[in-house]
C-alpha positions in Angstrom: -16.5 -9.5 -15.3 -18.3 -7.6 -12.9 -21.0 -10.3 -10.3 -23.9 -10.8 -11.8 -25.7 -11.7 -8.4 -28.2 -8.2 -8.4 -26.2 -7.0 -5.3 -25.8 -2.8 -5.2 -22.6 -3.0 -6.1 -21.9 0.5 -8.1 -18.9 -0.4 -10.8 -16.7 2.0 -12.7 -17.3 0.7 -15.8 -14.3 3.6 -17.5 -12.0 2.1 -14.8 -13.0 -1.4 -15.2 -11.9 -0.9 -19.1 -9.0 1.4 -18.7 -7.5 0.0 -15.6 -8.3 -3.7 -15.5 -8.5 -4.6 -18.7 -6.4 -7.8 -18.4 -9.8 -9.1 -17.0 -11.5 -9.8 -20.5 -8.1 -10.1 -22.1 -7.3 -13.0 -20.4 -11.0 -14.2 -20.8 -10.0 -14.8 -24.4 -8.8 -18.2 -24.0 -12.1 -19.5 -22.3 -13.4 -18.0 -25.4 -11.7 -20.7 -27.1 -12.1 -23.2 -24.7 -15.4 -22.9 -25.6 -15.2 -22.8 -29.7 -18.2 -21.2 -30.3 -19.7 -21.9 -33.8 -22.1 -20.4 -36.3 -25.2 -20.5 -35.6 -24.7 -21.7 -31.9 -26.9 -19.7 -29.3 -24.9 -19.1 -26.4 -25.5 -17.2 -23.3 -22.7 -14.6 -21.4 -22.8 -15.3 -17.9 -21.4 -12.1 -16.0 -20.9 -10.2 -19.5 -19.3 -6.8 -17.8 -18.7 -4.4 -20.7 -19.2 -7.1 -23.3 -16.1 -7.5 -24.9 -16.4 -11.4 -25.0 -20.0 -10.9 -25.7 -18.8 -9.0 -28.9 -15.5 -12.0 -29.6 -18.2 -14.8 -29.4 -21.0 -13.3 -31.8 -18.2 -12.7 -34.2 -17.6 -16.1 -34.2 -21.0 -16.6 -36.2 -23.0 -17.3 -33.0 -26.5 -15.8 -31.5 -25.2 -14.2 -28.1 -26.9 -12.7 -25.4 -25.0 -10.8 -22.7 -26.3 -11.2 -19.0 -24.6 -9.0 -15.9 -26.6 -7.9 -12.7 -24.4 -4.2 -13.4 -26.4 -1.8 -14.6 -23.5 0.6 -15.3 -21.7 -2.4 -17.2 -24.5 -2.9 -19.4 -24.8 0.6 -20.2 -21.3 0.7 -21.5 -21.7 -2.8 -23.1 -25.1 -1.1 -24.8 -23.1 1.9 -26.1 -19.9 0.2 -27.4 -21.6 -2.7 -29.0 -25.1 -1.5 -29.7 -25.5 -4.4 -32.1 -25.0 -6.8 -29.6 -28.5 -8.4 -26.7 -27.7 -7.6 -23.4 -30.0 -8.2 -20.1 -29.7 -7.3 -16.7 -30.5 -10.6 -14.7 -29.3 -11.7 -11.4 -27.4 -15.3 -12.1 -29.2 -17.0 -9.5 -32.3 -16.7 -10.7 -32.9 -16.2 -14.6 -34.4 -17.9 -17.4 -34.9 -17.4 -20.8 -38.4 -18.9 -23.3 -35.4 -20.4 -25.2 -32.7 -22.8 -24.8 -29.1 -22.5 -25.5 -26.6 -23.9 -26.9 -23.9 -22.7 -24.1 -23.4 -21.0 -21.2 -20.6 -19.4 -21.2 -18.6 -17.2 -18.3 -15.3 -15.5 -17.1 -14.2 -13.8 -14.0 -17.7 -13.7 -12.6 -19.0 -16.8 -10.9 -16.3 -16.7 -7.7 -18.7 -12.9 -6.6 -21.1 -16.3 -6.0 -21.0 -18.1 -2.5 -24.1 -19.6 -3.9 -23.3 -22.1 -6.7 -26.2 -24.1 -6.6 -28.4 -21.6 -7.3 -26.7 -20.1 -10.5 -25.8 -23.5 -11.9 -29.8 -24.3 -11.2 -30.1 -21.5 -13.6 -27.7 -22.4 -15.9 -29.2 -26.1 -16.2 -32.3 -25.5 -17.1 -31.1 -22.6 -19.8 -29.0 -25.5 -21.4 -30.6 -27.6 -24.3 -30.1 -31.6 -23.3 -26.6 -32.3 -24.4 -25.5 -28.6 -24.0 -22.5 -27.6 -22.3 -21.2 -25.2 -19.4 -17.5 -23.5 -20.1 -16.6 -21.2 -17.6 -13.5 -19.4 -15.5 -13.3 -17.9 -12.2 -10.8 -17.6 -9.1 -9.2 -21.0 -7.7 -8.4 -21.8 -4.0 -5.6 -20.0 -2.8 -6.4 -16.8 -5.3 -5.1 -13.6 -4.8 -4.0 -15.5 -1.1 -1.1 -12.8 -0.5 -3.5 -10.0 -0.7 -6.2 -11.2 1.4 -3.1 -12.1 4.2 -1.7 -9.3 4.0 -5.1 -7.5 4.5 -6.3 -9.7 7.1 -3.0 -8.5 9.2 -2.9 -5.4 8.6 -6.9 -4.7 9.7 -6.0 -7.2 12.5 -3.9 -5.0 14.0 -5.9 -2.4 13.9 -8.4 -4.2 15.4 -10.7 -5.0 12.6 -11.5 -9.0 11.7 -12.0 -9.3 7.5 -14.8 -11.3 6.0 -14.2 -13.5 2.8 -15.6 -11.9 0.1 -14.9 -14.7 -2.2 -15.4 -18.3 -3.5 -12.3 -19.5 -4.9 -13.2 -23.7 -5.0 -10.6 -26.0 -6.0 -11.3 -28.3 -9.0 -12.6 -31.6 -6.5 -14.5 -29.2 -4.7 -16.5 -27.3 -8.0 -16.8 -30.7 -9.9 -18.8 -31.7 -6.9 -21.0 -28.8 -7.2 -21.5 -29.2 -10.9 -22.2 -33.3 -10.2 -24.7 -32.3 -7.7 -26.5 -29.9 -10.1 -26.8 -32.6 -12.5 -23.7 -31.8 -14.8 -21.6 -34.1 -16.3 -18.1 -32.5 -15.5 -15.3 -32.9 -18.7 -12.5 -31.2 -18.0 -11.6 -28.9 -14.6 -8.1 -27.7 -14.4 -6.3 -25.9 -11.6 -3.5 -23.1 -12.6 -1.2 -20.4 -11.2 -1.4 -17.0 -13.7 0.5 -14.3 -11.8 -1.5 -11.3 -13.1 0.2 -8.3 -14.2 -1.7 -5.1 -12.2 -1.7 -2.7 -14.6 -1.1 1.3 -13.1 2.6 1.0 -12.3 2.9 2.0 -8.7 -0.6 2.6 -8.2 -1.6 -1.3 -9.4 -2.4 -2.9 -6.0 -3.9 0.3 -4.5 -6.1 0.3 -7.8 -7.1 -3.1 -7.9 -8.3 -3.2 -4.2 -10.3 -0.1 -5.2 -11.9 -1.8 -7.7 -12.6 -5.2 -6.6 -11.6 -5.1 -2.7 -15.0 -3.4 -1.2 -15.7 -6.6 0.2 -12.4 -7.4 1.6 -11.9 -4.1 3.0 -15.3 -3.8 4.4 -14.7 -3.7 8.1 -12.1 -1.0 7.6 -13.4 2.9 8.3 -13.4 4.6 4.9 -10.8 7.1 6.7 -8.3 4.2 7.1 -8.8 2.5 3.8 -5.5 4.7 2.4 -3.5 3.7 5.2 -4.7 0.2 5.0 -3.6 -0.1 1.2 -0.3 1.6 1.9 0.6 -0.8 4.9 -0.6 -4.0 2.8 1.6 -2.7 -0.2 4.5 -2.2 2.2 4.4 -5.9 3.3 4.2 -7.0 -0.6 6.5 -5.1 -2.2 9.7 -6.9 -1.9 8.1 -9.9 -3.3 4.9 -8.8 -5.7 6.1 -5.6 -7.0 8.2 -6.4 -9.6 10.1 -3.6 -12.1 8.1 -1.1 -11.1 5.0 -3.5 -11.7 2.6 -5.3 -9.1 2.1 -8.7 -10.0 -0.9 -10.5 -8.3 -0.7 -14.3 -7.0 -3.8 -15.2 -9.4 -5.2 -18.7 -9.6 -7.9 -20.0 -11.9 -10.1 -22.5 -12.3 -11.5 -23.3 -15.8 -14.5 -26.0 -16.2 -16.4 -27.5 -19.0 -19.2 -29.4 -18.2 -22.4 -30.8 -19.9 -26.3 -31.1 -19.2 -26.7 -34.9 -20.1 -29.8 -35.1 -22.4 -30.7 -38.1 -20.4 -29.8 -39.3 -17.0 -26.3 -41.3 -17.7 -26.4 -40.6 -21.2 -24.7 -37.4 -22.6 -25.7 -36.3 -26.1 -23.1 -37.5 -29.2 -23.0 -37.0 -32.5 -23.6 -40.5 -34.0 -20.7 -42.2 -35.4 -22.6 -43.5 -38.2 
């Protein structure tokens, strides 16, 4: 999903569906992860184009879509005009009700600033509700930001992070210290089909590598791209396919509805 962090970030939403569309697709298992359920209100943290929006409503639940993109929304608007979307920066939102949920894929690691969105996130949460989400792990995507970081080094340019990829002792921290009661954090290697054939890895960083390639002159960007693919290939580009060196992270945590007491259903 696109970062819902109200940064000027302009996003090909037609691209975003037709080129990277493995984005949301993979975003189906947090889907289930989370087991949304009739009658459930449950927020879309980073919603994009709101195909997960759409897969969690039909699941019976009340669903609103938040993404700081306004050219995301207005392609989640058209394709699923049924469908509440808002346009809300994910550090600082609220809502006059509470939900159920929060839920959120491939959006959160746009965010060096995790306290603020899960300070967010916390108070949206009814006591006892919980937090499902997914985003990039430590070491994602680490052969392409190398390989960039080398090739713009030679050429005398020094690349910023763009990222925050945690690992799962480092985000269950964060959620701890934002008064979350962490249930399950897993760590996991998902080499990423690029789709585009040849064109995969030069699309990708189009789409997603502004930051990465920031220091790099615009009129150097193609030669940039074609150096980093040349230093990949052997390894990533596989049967005429780029596959990248994804890692995720996927959490569920919980709002206790009382300090060292997490809300049950009785036993009795």
């Amino acid at each position: 999903m696109s970062p819902p962090d109200g940064t000027d970030t302009k996003w090909d939403s037609t691209s975003y569906d037709g080129d990277h569309s493995f984005v949301f697709e993979y975003g189906e298992d947090v889907v289930d992860l989370l087991e949304p359920a009739p009658d459930e209100r449950i927020l879309d943290l980073g919603c994009g184009t709101g195909h997960l929006t759409d897969q969690i409503a039909r699941s019976g639940a009340d669903v609103v879509g938040l993404d700081a993109s306004a050219e995301m929304l207005a392609e989640a608007r058209e394709r699923y005009s049924d469908r509440e979307f808002v346009r809300a920066d994910a550090r600082n939102f609220s809502f006059e009700s509470e939900f159920d949920a929060v839920f959120s894929n491939a959006a959160l690691h746009w965010i060096p600033d995790q306290d603020a969105v899960l300070d967010s996130v916390e108070a949206s949460l009814r006591p006892g509700g919980r937090f499902v989400a997914e985003l990039g792990g430590t070491g994602n995507v680490q052969s392409i930001v190398d390989a960039v970081r080398a090739v713009a080094s030679e050429r005398g340019y020094e690349v910023d992070f763009p990222w925050y990829f945690p690992s799962v002792g480092e985000y269950a921290t964060v959620l701890e210290s934002n008064g979350f009661e962490v249930r399950y954090a897993t760590l996991f290697d998902r080499p990423t089909e690029l789709d585009g054939g040849a064109d995969g890895l030069a699309s990708w960083l189009a789409m997603f590598g502004d930051g990465l390639l920031a220091a790099v002159p615009e009129g150097e960007r193609a030669d940039v791209i074609a150096a980093v693919e040349d230093r990949l290939r052997d390894e990533y580009f596989v049967d005429g396919t780029w596959v990248a060196d994804y890692r995720r992270l996927r959490v569920v945590a919980v709002r206790p509805s009382q300090r060292g007491l997490v809300h049950e259903p009785s036993s009795t």
